[in-house]
C-alpha positions in Angstrom: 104.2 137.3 120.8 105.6 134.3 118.8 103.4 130.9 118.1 103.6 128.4 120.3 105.7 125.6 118.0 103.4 123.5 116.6 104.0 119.6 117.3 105.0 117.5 113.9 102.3 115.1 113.2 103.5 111.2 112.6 102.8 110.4 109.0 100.7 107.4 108.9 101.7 104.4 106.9 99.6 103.1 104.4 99.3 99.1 104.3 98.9 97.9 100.7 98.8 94.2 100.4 97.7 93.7 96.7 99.4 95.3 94.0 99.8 96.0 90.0 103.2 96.2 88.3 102.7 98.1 85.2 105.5 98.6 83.0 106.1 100.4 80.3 109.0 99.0 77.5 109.5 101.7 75.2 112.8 101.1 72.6 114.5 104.0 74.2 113.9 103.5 78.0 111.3 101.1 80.4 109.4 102.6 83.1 108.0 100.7 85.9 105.1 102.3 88.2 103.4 100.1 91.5 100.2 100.7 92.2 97.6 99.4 93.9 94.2 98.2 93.4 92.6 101.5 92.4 95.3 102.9 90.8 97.0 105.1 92.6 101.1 104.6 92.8 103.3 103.5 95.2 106.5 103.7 93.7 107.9 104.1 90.6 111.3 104.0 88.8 113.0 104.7 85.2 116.0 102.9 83.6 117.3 106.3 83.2 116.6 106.9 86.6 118.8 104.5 87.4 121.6 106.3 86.5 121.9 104.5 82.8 122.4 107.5 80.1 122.3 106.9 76.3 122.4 103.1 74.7 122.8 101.5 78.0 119.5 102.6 79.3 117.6 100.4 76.9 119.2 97.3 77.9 117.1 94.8 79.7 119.7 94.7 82.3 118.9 98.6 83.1 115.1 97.3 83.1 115.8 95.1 86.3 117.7 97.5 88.0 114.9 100.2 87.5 112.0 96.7 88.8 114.3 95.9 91.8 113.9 100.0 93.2 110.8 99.9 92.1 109.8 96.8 94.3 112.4 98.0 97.3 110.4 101.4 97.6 106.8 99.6 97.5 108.2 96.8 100.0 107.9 99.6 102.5 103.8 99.9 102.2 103.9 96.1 102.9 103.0 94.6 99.5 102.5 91.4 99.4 100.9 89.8 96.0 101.4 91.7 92.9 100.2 91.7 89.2 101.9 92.4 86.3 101.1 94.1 83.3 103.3 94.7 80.5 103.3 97.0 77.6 105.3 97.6 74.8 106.5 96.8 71.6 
């Protein structure tokens, strides 16, 4: 006799209001990674990522294309205030 189809469960949102921007400059590409408080990310996006291939994807231009989905994808755990830390050369 077959299993009775088991009822999807509704995957519950997590409500981040305070945040850290950490990103990563790196001659060759930037990575940016959201995280919360205690560390653990939210979202995070690459300039290569972001479709930029060779020279191109260590432009700062490619950096704020790889922020802005970044920040669009950790807009959807309700940040609110967010710290930035910055590493690189």
């Amino acid at each position: 006799m077959a299993k009775p189809a088991a009822r999807p469960r509704k995957k519950v949102k997590k409500t981040v209001v305070d945040g850290i921007a950490h990103i990563h400059a790196s001659f060759n590409n930037t990575i940016v990674t959201i995280t919360d408080r205690q560390g653990n990310a939210l979202s995070w996006a690459t300039s290569g990522g972001s479709g930029f291939r060779g020279s191109r994807k260590s432009t700062p231009f490619a950096a704020q294309i790889a922020a802005e989905r970044a920040g669009q994808a950790a807009l959807e755990y309700g940040l609110k205030n967010l710290d930035v830390n910055v590493k690189g050369p």
